[in-house]
C-alpha positions as CSV (number, residue, x, y, z in Angstrom):
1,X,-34.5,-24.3,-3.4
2,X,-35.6,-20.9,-4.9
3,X,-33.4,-18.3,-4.0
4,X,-33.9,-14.3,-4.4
5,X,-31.5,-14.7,-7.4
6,X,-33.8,-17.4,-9.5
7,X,-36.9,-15.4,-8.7
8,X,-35.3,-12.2,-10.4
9,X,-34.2,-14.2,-13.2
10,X,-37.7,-15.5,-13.8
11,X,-39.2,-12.6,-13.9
12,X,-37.6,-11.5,-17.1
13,X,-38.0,-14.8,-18.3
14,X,-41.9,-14.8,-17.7
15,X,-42.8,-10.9,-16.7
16,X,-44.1,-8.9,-19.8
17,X,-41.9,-6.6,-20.6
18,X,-43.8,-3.4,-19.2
19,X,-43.6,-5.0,-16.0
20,X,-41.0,-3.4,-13.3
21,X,-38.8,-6.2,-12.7
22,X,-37.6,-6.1,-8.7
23,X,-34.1,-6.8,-9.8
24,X,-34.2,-3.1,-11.5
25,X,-36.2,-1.2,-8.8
26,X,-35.6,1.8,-8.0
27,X,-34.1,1.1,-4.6
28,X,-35.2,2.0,-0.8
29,X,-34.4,5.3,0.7
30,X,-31.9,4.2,3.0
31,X,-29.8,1.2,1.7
32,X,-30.3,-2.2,3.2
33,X,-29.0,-6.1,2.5
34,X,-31.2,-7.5,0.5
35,X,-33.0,-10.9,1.5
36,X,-31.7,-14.5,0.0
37,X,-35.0,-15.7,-0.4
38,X,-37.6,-13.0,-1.1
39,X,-37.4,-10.1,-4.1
40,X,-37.4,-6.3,-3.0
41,X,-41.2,-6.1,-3.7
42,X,-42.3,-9.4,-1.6
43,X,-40.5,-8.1,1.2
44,X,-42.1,-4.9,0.8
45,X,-45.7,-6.7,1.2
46,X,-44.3,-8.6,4.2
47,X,-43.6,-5.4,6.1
48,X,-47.0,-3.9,4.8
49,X,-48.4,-7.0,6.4
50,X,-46.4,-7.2,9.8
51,X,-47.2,-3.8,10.4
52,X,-49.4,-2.5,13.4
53,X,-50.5,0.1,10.8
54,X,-52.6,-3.0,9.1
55,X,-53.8,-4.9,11.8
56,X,-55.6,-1.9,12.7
57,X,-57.4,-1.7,9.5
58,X,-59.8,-4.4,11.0
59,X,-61.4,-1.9,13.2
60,X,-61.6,0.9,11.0
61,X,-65.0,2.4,9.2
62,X,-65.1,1.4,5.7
63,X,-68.5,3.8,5.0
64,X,-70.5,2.5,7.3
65,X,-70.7,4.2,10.8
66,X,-71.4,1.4,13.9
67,X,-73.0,-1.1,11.6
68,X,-75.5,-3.7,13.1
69,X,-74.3,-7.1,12.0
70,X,-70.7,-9.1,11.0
71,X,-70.8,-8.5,6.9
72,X,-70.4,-5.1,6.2
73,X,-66.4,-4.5,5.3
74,X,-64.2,-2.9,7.0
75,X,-60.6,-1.0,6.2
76,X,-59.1,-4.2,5.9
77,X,-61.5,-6.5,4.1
78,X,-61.5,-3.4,1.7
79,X,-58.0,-3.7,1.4
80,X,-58.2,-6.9,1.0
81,X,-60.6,-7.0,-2.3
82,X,-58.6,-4.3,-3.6
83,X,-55.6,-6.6,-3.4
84,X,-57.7,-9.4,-5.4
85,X,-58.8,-7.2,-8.1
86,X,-55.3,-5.9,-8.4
87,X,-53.3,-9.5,-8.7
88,X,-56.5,-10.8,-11.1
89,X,-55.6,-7.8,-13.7
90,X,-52.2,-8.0,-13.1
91,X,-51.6,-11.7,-13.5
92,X,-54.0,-10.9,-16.8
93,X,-51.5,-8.5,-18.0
94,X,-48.4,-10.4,-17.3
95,X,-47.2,-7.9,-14.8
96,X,-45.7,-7.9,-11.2
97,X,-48.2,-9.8,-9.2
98,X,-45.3,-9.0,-6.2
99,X,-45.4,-4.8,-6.7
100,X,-49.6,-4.7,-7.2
101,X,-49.9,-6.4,-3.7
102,X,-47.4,-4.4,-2.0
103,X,-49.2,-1.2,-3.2
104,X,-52.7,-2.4,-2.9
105,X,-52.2,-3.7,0.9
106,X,-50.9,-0.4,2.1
107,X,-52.3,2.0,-0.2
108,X,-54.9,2.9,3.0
109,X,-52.5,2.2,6.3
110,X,-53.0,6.1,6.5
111,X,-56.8,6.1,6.9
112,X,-58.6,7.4,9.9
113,X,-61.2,6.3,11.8
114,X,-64.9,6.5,11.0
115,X,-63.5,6.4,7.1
116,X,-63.8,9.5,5.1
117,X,-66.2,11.3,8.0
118,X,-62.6,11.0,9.9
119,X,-60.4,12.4,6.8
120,X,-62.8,15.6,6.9
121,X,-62.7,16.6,10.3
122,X,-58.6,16.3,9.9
123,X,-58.5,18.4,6.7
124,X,-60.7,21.1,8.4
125,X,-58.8,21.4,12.0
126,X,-55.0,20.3,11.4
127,X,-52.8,23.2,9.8
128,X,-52.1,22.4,5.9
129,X,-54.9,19.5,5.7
130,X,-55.4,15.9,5.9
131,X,-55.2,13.4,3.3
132,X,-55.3,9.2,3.9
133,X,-53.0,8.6,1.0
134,X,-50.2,11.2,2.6
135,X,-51.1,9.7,5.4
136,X,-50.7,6.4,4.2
137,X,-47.0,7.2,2.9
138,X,-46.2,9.0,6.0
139,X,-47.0,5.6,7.7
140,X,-44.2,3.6,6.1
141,X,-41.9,6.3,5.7
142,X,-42.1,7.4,9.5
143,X,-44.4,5.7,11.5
144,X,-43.9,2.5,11.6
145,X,-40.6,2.4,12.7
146,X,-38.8,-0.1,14.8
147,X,-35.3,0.2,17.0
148,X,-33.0,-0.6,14.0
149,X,-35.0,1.3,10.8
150,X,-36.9,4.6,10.1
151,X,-40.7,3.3,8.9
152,X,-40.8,0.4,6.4
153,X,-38.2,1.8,4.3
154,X,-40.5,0.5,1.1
155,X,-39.0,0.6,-2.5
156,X,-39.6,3.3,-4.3
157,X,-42.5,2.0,-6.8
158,X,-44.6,0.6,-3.3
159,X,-44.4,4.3,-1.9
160,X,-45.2,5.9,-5.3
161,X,-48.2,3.6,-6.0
162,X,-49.4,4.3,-2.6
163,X,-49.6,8.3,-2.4
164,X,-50.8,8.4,-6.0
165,X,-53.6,5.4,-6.0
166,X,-56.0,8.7,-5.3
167,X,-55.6,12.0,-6.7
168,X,-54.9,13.8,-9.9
169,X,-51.7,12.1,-10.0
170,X,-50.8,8.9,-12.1
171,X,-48.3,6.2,-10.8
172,X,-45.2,5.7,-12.7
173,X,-45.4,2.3,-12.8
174,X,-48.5,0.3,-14.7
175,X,-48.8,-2.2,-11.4
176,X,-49.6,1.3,-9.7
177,X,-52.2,2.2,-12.1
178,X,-53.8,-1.2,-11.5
179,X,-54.3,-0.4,-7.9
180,X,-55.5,2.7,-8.6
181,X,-58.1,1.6,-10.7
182,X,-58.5,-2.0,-9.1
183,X,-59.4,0.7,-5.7
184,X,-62.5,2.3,-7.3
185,X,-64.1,-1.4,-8.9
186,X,-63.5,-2.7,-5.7
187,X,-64.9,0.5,-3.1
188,X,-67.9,0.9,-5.5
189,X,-68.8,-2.7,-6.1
190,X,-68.7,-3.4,-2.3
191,X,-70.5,-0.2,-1.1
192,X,-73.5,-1.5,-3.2
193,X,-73.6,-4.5,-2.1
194,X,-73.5,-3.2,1.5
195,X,-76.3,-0.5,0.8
196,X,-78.5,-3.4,-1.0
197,X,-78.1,-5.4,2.4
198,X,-78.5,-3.1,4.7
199,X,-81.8,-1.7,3.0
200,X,-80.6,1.2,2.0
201,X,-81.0,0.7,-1.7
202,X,-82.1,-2.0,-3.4
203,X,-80.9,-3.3,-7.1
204,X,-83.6,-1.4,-8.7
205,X,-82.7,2.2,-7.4
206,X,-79.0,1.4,-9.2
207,X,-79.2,3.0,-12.4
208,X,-80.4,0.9,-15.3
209,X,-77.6,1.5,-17.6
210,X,-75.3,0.6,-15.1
211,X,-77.1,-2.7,-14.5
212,X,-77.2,-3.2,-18.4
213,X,-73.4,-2.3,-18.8
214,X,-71.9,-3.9,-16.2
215,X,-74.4,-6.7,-14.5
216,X,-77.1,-7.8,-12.5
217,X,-75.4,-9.2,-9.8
218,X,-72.0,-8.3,-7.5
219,X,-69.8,-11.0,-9.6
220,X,-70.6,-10.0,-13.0
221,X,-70.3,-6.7,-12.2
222,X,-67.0,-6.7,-10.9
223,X,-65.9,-9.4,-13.6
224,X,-67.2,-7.4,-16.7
225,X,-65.1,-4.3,-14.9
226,X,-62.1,-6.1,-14.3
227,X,-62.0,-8.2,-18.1
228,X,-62.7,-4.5,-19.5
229,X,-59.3,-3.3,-17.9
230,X,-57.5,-6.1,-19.3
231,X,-58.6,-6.0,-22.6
232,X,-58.1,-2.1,-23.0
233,X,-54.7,-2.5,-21.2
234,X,-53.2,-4.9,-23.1
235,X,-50.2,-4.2,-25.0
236,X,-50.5,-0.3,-24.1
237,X,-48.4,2.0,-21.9
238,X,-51.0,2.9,-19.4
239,X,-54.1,1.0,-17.9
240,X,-57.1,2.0,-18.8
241,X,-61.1,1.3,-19.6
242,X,-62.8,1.6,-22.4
243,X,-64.6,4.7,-22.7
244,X,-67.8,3.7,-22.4
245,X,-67.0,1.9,-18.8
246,X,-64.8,5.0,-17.5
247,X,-68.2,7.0,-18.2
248,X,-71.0,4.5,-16.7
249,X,-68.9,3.8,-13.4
250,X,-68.4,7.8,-13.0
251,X,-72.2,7.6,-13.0
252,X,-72.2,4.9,-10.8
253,X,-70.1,6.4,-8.7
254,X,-72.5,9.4,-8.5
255,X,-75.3,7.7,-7.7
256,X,-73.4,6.2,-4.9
257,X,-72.5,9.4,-3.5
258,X,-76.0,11.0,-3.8
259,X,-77.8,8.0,-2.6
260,X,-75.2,6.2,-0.2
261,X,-72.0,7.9,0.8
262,X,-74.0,11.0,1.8
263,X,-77.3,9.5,2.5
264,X,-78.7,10.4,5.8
265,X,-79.8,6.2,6.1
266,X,-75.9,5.5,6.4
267,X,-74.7,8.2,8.6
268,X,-77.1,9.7,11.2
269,X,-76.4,13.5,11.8
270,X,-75.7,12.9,15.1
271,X,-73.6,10.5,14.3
272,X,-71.5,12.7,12.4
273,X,-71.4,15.3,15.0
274,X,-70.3,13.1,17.1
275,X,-67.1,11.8,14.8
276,X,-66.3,15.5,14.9
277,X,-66.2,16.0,18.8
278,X,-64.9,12.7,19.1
279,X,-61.9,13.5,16.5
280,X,-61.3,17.0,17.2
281,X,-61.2,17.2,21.0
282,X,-58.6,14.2,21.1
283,X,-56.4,16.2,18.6
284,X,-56.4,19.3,20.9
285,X,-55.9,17.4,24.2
286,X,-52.9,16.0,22.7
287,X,-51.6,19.4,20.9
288,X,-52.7,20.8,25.0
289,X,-50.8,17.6,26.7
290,X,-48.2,15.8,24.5
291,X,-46.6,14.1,27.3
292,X,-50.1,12.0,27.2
293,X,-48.9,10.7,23.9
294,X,-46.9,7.4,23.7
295,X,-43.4,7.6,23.6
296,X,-43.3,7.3,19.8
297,X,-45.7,10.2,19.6
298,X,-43.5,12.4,21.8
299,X,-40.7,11.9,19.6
300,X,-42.8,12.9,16.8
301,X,-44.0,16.0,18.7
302,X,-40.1,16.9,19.5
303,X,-39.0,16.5,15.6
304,X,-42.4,17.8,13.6
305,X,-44.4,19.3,16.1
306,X,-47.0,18.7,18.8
307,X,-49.8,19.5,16.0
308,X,-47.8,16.8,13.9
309,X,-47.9,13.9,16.7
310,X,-51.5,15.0,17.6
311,X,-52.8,14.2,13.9
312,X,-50.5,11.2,13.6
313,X,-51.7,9.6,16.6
314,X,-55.3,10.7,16.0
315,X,-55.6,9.6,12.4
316,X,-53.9,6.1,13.7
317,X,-56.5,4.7,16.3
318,X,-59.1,2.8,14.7
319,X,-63.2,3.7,15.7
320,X,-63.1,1.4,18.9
321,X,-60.1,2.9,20.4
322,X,-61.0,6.6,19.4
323,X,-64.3,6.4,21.4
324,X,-62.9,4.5,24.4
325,X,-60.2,7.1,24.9
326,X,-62.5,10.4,24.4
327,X,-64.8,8.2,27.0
328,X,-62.3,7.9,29.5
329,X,-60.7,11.6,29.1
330,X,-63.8,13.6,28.3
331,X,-67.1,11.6,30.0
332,X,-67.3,12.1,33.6
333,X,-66.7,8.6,35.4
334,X,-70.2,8.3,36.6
335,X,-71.9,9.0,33.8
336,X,-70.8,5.6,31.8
């Protein structure tokens, strides 16, 4: 039997030493026992997993708005990839395989719905702003909270390499840094190959240097990414590309934006407009009626606010559930 105790112990025996080590975390906000079987990191992931917060990812825009057909990803299956690319690099690196999961399988528990169409509406109407990965932390620190404990009460590296996997900000730890890089191979690669099958693009509108640098196809082009990490990690205190890859996926990653993520082909005007009537008139009902919220929510809107609770609740229901409910309060009954 493997116990808590041996799985510490080999991680200094195996672990590079750059890697965070569970045994030396930096602890949870709010002491608990610790488990006999799992390390403070797994049990972090566990949580991440168990959580309503994630199963809701399944329903949630990724960047494409109503999509026709069963392949294009989701929140989750985003997540989920991001995860992958995280452990492959990590494992590479001889780092904590445990702490990259965690991160990378709640780094987006905060998104909204209708994906970064839903972030912007947020920013613009709720007082001091909207962002999914303060969301994200407010989700295991608050949130998701259950009779005996205040949100997940996640170590201290999860909750670090979750708010800071976007941003100007750099995680402290290098199994943070992998998500936070693992994150952009993983959105960028996928949003192609989404675009290519949806007819939106095709491989010859992607830029030719990017097809020279990093691949023809959606496997090498997430391989050569992913072995260039690992080779200009290795050994070094941060993790990093080479500079020739850091440049050619920024470009990449412009073309995406001018020719997908903004791309009238993806999301519809109207459809737009309607993520922003949809979005912003459930977050004044609820500011105008908190005692519609769930209980949860009201106890929000007694400690933080009813603006608070409104934009918590809001930013929680995935695309499905944020239509049906401005159906049934907004759309007169005999007009469905």
């Amino acid at each position: 039997m493997l116990l808590r105790e041996d799985l510490e112990k080999r991680e200094f025996e195996i672990l590079s030493e750059k890697a965070v080590k569970s045994a030396e975390s930096r602890g949870r906000r709010f002491p608990e026992e610790k488990c006999s079987i799992r390390t403070e990191f797994q049990r972090d992931r566990d949580r991440i997993i168990h959580s309503k917060a994630f199963r809701r990812l399944m329903h949630k825009t990724q960047v494409f708005l109503a999509p026709e057909g069963d392949h294009f990803r989701t929140r989750l299956t985003h997540t989920i990839e991001v995860s992958q690319i995280a452990r492959t690099i990590a494992r590479a690196l001889n780092l904590n395989e445990d702490l990259v999961e965690a991160i990378a399988l709640g780094h987006d528990l905060g998104h909204t719905p209708f994906g970064h169409n839903g972030e912007e509406v947020l920013d613009k109407i709720h007082e001091g702003g909207f962002k999914h990965n303060e969301q994200s932390l407010r989700v295991v620190d608050v949130l998701e909270s259950t009779q005996s404990r205040r949100g997940m009460n996640l170590t201290e590296e999860v909750r670090d390499g979750i708010v800071n996997h976007t941003g100007a900000n750099m995680p402290f730890t290098l199994e943070g840094q992998i998500v936070k890089i693992s994150d952009r191979i993983a959105y960028i690669n996928h949003d192609i190959d989404d675009a290519i099958r949806s007819g939106v693009i095709s491989i010859n509108d992607i830029p030719s240097s990017s097809l020279e640098l990093f691949g023809m196809t959606h496997r090498e082009r997430i391989n050569n990414m992913v072995e260039d990490v690992v080779k200009n990690s290795d050994g070094r205190d941060m993790i990093l590309q080479s500079p020739e890859y850091k440049e050619e996926l920024d470009n990449l990653r412009r073309f995406m934006f001018a020719n997908v993520y903004k791309s009238s082909r993806v999301k519809r005007e109207e459809d737009l407009a309607k993520v922003e009537v949809v979005l912003s008139s459930l977050y004044k009902h609820y500011i105008d009626n908190p005692d519609q919220l769930p209980e949860d929510m009201q106890l929000i809107a007694e400690t933080d606010g009813k603006a608070e609770a409104a934009k918590d609740y809001v930013a929680g229901m995935t695309d499905r559930f944020a239509l049906a409910t401005y159906t049934d309060l907004f759309v007169p009954k005999g007009w469905k």
